[in-house]
C-alpha positions as CSV (number, residue, x, y, z in Angstrom):
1,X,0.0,0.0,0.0
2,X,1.2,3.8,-1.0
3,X,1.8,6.2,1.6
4,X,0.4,9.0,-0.7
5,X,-0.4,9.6,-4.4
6,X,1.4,12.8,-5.9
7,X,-0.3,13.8,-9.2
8,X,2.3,16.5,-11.5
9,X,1.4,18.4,-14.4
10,X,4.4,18.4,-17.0
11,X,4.7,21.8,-18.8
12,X,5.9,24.8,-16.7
13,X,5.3,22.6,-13.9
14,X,7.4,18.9,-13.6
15,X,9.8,20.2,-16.8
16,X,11.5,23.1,-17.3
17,X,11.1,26.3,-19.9
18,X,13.1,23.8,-22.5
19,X,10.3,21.1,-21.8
20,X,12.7,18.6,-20.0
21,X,13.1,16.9,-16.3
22,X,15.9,18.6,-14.3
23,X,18.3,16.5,-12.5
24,X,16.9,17.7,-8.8
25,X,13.3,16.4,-10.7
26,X,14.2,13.3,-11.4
27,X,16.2,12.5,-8.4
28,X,12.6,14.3,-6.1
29,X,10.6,11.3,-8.0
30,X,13.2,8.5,-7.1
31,X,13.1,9.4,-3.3
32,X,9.3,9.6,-3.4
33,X,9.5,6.2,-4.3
34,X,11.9,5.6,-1.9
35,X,9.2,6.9,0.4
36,X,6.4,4.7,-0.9
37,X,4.6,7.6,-2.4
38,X,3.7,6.6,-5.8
39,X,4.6,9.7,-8.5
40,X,2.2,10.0,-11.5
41,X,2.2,12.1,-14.1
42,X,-0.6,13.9,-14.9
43,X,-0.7,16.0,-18.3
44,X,-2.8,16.9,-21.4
45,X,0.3,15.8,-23.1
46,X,-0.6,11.8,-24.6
47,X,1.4,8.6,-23.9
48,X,3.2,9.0,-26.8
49,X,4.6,12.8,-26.9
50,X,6.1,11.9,-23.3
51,X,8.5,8.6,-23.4
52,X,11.6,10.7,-22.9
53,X,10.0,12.0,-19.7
54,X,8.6,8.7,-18.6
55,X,12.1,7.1,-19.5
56,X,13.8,10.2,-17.1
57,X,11.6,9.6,-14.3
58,X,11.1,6.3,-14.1
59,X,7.1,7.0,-13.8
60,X,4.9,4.3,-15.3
61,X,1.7,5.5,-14.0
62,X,0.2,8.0,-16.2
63,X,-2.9,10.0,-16.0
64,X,-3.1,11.5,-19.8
65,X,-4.9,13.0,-22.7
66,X,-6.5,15.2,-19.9
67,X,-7.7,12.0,-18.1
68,X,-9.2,10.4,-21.1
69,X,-6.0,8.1,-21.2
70,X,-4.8,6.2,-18.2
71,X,-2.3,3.6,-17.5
72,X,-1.1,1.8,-13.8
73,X,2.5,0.6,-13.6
74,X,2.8,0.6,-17.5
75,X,-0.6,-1.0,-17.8
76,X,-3.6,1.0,-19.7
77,X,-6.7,1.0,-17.2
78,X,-9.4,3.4,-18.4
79,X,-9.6,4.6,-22.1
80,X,-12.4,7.5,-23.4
81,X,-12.5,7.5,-26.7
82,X,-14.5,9.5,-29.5
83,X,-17.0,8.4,-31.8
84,X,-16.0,9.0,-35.7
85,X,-19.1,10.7,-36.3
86,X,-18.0,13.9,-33.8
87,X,-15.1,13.5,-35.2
88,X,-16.3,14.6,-38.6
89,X,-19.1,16.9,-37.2
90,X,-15.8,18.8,-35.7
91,X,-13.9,19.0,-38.5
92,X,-16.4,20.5,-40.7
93,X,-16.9,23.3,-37.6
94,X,-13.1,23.8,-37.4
95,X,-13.3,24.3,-41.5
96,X,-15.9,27.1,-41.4
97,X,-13.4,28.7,-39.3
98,X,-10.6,28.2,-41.5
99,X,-9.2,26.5,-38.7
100,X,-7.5,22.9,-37.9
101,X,-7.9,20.1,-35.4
102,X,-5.4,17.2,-34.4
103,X,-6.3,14.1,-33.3
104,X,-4.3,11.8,-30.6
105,X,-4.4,8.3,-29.7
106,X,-1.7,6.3,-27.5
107,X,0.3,6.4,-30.5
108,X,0.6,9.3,-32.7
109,X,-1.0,12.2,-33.8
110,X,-2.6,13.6,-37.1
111,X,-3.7,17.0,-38.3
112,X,-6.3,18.2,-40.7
113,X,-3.8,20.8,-42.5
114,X,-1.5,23.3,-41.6
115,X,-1.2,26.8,-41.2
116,X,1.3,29.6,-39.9
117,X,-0.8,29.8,-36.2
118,X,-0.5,25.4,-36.2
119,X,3.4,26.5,-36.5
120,X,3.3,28.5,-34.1
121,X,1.4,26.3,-31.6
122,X,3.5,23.5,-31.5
123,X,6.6,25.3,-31.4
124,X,5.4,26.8,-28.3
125,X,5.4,23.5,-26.5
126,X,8.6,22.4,-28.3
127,X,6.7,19.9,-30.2
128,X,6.9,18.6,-33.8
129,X,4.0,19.7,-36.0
130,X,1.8,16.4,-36.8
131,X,1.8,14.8,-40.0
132,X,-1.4,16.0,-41.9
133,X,-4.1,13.2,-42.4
134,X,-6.6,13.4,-40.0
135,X,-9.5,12.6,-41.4
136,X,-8.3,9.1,-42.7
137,X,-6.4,8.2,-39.2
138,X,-9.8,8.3,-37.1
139,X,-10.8,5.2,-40.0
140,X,-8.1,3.0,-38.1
141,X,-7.6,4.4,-34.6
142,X,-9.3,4.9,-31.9
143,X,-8.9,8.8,-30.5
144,X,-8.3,9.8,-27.2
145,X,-8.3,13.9,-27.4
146,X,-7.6,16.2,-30.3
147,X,-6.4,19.9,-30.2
148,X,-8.3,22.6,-31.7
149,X,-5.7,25.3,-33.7
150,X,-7.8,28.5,-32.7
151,X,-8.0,32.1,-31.4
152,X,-11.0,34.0,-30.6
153,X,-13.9,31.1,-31.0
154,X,-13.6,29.6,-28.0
155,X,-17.1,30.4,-27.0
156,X,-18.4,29.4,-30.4
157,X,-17.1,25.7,-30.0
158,X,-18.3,25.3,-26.6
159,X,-21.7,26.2,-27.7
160,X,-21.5,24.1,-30.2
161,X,-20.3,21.0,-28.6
162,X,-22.1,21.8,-25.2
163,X,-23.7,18.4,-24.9
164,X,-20.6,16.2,-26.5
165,X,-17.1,17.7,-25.5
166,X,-15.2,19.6,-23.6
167,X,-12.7,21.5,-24.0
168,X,-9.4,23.8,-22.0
169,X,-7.3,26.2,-23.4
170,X,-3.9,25.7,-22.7
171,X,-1.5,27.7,-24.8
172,X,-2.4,31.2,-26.8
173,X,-3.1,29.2,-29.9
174,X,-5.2,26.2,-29.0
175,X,-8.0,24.7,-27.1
176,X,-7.4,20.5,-25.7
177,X,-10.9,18.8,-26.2
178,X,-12.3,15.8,-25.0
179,X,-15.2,13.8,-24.5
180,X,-17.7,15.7,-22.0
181,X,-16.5,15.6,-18.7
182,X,-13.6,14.5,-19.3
183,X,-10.8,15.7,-17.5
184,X,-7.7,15.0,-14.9
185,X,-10.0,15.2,-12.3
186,X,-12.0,12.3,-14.0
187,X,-8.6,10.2,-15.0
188,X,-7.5,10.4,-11.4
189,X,-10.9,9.0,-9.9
190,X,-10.4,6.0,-12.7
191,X,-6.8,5.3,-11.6
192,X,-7.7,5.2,-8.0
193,X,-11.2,3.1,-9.0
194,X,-9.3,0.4,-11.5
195,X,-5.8,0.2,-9.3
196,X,-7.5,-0.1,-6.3
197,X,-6.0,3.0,-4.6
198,X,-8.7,4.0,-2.5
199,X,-8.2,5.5,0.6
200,X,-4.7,7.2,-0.3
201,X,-3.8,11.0,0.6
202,X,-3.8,13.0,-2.7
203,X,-1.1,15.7,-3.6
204,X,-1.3,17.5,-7.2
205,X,1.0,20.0,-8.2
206,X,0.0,22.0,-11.3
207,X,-0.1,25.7,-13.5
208,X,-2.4,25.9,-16.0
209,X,-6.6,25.7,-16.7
210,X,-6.6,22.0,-17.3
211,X,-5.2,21.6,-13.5
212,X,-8.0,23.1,-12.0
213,X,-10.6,20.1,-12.3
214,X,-7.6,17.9,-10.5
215,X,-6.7,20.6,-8.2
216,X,-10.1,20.6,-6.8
217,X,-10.6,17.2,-6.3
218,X,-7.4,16.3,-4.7
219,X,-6.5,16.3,-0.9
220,X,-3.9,19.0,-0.8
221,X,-3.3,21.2,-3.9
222,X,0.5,22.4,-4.7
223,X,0.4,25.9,-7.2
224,X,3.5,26.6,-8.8
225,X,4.7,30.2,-8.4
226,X,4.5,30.2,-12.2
227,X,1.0,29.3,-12.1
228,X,-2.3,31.5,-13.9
229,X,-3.9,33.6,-11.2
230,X,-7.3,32.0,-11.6
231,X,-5.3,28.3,-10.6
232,X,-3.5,30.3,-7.8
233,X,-7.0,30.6,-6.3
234,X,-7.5,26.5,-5.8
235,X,-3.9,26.1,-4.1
236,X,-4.0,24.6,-0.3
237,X,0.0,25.6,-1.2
238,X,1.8,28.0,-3.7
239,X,5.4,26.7,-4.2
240,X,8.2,28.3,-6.0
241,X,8.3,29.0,-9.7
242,X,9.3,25.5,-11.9
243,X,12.4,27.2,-13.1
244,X,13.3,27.6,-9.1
245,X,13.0,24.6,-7.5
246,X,8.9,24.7,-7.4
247,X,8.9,21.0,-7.6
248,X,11.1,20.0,-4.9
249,X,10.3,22.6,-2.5
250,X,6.6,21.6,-2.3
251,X,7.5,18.0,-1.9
252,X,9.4,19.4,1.0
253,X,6.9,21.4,2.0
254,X,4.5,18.2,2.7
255,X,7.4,16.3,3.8
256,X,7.0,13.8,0.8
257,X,11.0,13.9,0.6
């Protein structure tokens, strides 16, 4: 049995402003474990995008895809997909926009097209742009999330997806959307549900809008210094910035390590 589960977003929060795990990191999630406190990583980033990560931390429990992707000690436990049809229902919205969508699986990624604000995007989260082809990889895979490329309709795809999705915006130039309800919050009560972790203290540690649902939930809720004002506001504990020893210090703070 755990001592205590510690949930950590990874951009601006776990990594660094160059998107990797310091050394002080990755040594914090070895004595956690030393502890018995079981480390997960919690992220709208997908399985896939984060094997380096997983590979510097030694973490094989993941909470991903905004909770629609879940896996206990490097075995997948909870899976929300989307149907094709909303698929397609989306990507004719995102076309009357002149906009794109990506979808993810476990996997890979595709895109519906590419434009100069797609560019931009994914370079600011250091990531490749996806291969375009979209609308033919939903015929063979099953899809976990998908990113929406926009800027200034965020109220108009909420509307319109109200009932079926939902969605957080996470960088200047796109939403993450999932199935409705879906969230971290909603990954972390399927972990402890399917892994049979009931009964554990909760620690989260996050930044950005798509903490909040898993900031809320959790026992004690670690803000880094870094973090969005509005997140600021769920924090139990605000911790130092991720680019000043944030991660550690909260640990300490808790006395996790």
């Amino acid at each position: 049995m755990f001592k205590a589960l510690a949930f950590f977003d990874l951009d601006h929060t776990l990594l660094n402003e160059q998107t990797k795990v310091d050394d002080e990191v990755a040594q914090a999630m070895e004595q956690l474990r030393k502890n018995n406190v079981l480390p997960v990583i919690s992220s709208g980033r997908n399985i896939f995008e984060i094997k380096e990560i997983l590979n510097r931390t030694k973490i094989d429990t993941v909470v991903g895809a905004n909770g629609s992707f879940v896996q206990f000690e490097g075995k997948p436990v909870y899976k929300a997909t989307l149907a094709n049809p909303l698929l397609e229902k989306f990507f004719a919205y995102t076309q009357s926009f002149n906009e794109e969508a990506t979808v993810y699986d476990d996997k890979n990624y595709r895109i519906t097209g590419i434009n100069e604000t797609v560019k931009k995007n994914y370079a600011s989260i250091n990531t490749p742009v996806p291969p375009v082809g979209a609308e033919d990889y939903i015929k063979s895979h099953q899809v976990f999330m998908m990113v929406v490329v926009t800027v200034g309709h965020d109220e108009d795809y909420r509307k319109k997806f109200a009932d079926s999705l939902t969605f957080f915006r996470n960088t200047p130039y796109s939403m993450d959307v999932v199935k409705a309800g879906g969230s971290k919050k909603k990954g972390i009560q399927e972990l402890i549900k399917n892994a049979h972790l009931e009964g554990i203290p909760t620690y989260a540690f996050g930044d950005g809008n798509n903490d909040i649902p898993m900031l809320d939930y959790v026992d004690h809720a670690v803000v880094m210094g870094n973090g969005l004002p509005v997140v600021k506001k769920y924090a139990e504990f605000i911790t130092s910035k991720n680019t000043d020893h944030g991660i550690v210090n909260g640990l300490k703070h808790y006395g996790l390590i």
